[in-house]
C-alpha positions in Angstrom: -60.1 -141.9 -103.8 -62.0 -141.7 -100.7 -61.6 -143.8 -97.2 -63.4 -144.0 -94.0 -63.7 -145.6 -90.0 -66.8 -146.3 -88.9 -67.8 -147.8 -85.4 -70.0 -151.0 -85.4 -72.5 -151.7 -82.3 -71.7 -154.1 -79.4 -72.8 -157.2 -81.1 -73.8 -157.5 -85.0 -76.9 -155.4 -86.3 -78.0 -154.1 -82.7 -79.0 -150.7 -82.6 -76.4 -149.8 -79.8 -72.8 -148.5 -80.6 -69.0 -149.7 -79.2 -68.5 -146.4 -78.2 -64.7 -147.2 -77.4 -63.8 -148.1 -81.2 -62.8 -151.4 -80.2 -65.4 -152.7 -82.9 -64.6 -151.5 -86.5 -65.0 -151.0 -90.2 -62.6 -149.6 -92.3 -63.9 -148.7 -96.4 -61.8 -147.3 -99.1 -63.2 -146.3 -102.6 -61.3 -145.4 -105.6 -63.5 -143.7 -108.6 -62.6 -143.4 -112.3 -65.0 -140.5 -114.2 -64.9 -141.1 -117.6 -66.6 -139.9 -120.8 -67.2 -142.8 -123.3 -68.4 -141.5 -126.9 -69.6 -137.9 -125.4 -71.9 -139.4 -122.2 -70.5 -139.4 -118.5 -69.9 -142.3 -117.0 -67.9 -143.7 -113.8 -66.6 -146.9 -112.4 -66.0 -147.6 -108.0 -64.2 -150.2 -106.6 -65.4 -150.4 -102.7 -63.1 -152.7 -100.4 -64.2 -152.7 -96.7 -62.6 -154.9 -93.5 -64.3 -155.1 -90.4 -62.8 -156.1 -87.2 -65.1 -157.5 -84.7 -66.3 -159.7 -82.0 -68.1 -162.3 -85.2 -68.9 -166.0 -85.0 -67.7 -168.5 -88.0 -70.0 -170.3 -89.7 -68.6 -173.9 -89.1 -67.4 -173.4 -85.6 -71.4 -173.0 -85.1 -72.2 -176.2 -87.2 -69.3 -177.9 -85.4 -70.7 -176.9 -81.9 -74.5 -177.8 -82.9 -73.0 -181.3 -83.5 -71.8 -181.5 -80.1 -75.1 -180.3 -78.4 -77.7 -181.6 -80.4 -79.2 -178.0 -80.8 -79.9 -175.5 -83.4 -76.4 -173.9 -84.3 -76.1 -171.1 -82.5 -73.8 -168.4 -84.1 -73.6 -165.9 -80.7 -72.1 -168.7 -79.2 -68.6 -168.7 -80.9 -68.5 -165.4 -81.7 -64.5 -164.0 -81.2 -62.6 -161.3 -82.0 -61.8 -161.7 -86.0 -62.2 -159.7 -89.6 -64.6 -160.7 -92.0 -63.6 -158.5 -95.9 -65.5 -157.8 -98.9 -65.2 -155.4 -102.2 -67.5 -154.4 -104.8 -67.6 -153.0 -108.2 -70.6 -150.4 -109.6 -70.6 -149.3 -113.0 -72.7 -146.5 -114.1 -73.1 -145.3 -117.9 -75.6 -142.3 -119.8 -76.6 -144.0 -123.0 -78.0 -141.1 -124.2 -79.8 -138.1 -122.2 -82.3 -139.9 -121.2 -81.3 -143.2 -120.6 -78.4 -145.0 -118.6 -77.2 -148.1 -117.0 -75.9 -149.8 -114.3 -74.0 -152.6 -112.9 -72.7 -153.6 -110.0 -71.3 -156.9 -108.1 -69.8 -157.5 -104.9 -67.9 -160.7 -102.7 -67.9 -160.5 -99.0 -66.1 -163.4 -96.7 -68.7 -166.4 -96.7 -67.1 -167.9 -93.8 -68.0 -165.4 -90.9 -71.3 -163.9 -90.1 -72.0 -160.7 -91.4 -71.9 -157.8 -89.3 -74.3 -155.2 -90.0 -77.1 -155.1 -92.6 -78.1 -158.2 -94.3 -77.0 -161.9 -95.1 -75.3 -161.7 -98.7 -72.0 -163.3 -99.5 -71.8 -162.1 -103.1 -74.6 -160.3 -105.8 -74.7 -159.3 -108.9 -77.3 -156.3 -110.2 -78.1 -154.7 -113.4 -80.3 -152.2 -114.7 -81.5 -149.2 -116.2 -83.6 -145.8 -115.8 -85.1 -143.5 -118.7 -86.9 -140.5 -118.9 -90.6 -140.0 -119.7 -89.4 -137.9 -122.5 -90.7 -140.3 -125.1 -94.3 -140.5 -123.7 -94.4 -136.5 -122.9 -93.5 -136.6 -119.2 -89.7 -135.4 -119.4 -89.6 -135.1 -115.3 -90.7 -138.9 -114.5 -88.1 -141.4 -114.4 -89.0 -145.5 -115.5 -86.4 -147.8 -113.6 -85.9 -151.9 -114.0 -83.4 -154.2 -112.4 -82.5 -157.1 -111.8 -80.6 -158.9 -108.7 -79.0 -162.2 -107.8 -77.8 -162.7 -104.4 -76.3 -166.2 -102.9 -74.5 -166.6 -100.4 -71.4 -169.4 -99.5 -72.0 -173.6 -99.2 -70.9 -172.9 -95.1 -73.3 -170.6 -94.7 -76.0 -172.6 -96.4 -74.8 -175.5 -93.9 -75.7 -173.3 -90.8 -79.6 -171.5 -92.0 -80.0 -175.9 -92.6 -78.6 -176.5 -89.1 -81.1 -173.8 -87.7 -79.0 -171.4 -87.0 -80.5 -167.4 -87.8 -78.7 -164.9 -89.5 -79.4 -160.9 -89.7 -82.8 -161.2 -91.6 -83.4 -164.9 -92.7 -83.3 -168.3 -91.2 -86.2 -171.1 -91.4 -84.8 -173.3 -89.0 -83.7 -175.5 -91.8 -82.3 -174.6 -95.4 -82.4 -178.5 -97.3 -82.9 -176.4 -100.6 -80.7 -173.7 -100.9 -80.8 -171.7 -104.2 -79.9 -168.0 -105.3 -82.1 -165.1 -104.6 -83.5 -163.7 -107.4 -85.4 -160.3 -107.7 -87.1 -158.3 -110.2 -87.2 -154.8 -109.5 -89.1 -151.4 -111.1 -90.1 -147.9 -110.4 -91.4 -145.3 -111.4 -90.9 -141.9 -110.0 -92.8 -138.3 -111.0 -92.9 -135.1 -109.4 -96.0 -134.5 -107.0 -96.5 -130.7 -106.2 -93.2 -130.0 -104.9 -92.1 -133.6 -103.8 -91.1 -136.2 -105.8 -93.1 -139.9 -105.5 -91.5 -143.1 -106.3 -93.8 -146.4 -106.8 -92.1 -149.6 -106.6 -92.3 -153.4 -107.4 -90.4 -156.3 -106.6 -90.8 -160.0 -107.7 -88.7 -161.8 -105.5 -87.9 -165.6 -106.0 -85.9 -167.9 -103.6 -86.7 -165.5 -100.9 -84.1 -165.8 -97.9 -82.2 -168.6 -100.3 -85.2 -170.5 -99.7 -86.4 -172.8 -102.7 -89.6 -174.1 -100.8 -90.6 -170.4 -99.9 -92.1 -167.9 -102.5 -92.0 -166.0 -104.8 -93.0 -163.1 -103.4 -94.3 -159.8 -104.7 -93.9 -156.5 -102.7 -95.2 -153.2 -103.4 -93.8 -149.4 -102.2 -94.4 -145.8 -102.4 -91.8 -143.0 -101.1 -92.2 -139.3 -100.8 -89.5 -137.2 -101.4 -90.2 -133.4 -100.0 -87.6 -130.6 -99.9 -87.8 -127.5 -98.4 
């Protein structure tokens, strides 16, 4: 069992702290190590609450209605607590191979704070070793990832209002994000180098946007 308080910044995802506390998350963990047929595996539940000057989604809506303008979330933002929880899942198959799942809820109602715009998402996957093809020090990742987030907040992206990382000024066909996701990592010298891929459909909830495809590399170096 672990637990933590962590400050949030003056308004939602600015890069500035509340350095008097008065903004706040708290997140507890609780962890289960198990072995299940002689391979390791473990199982997290993650609740956080964060207490906040946040705006709800409909009091935005409800205000657009009276002003004719996009809704505006800043606008009716007040001091409230938006709450979420999440489970991950993570299993060894074998030496060389293991899987993962994870989902998590968050409060649909209120804008998130920090981070991005996901109500709820659901993930699975695994990795293997490059054993089997002679490589035993590269790793081969795939997952896959649904997030969607709540009717109310599909409501406000359609009556233009922005959130952390998405907003088209309207949202008429909302759908589930959906993203593909692989990697493959192999030691580089004395760094390790990770190429990635990701298929993403229904970008930003979006049904008239996409699919996209985007393509990463990271370093690793230690000294």
């Amino acid at each position: 069992m672990r637990g933590g308080w962590f400050d949030l910044s003056v308004v939602p995802n600015s890069t500035d702290l509340d350095a008097s506390f008065d903004q706040f998350q708290w997140v507890a963990e609780i962890e289960r190590r198990y072995d299940l047929w002689g391979h390791p595996g473990k199982i997290a539940v993650t609740g956080f609450l964060s207490r906040g000057r946040m705006g709800s989604f409909q009091d935005a809506i409800n205000l657009a209605q009276v002003t004719g303008g996009p809704a505006n979330i800043a606008a009716v933002r007040k001091y409230q607590s938006r709450a979420g929880i999440s489970m991950n899942v993570e299993q060894e198959i074998t030496s060389d191979l293991g899987v993962f799942m994870r989902a998590g809820w968050a409060d649909g109602n209120i804008e998130p704070y920090e981070f991005t715009d996901v109500d709820r998402t659901v993930a699975a996957g695994f990795s293997l070793k490059g054993k089997q093809w002679g490589r035993p020090d590269d790793t081969f990742g795939l997952a896959g990832i649904v997030n969607d987030i709540s009717g109310v907040h599909q409501q406000f992206l359609n009556a233009g209002g922005l959130g952390i990382l998405v907003g088209d000024g309207m949202l008429p066909h909302p759908s589930p994000e959906q993203i593909f996701e692989t990697y493959y990592a192999f030691p580089l010298l004395a760094s390790t180098v990770t190429l990635d891929y990701q298929f993403i459909v229904n970008p930003a909830y979006n049904r008239d946007r996409g699919p996209v495809s985007v393509v990463g590399a990271r370093m690793h170096l230690e000294f």
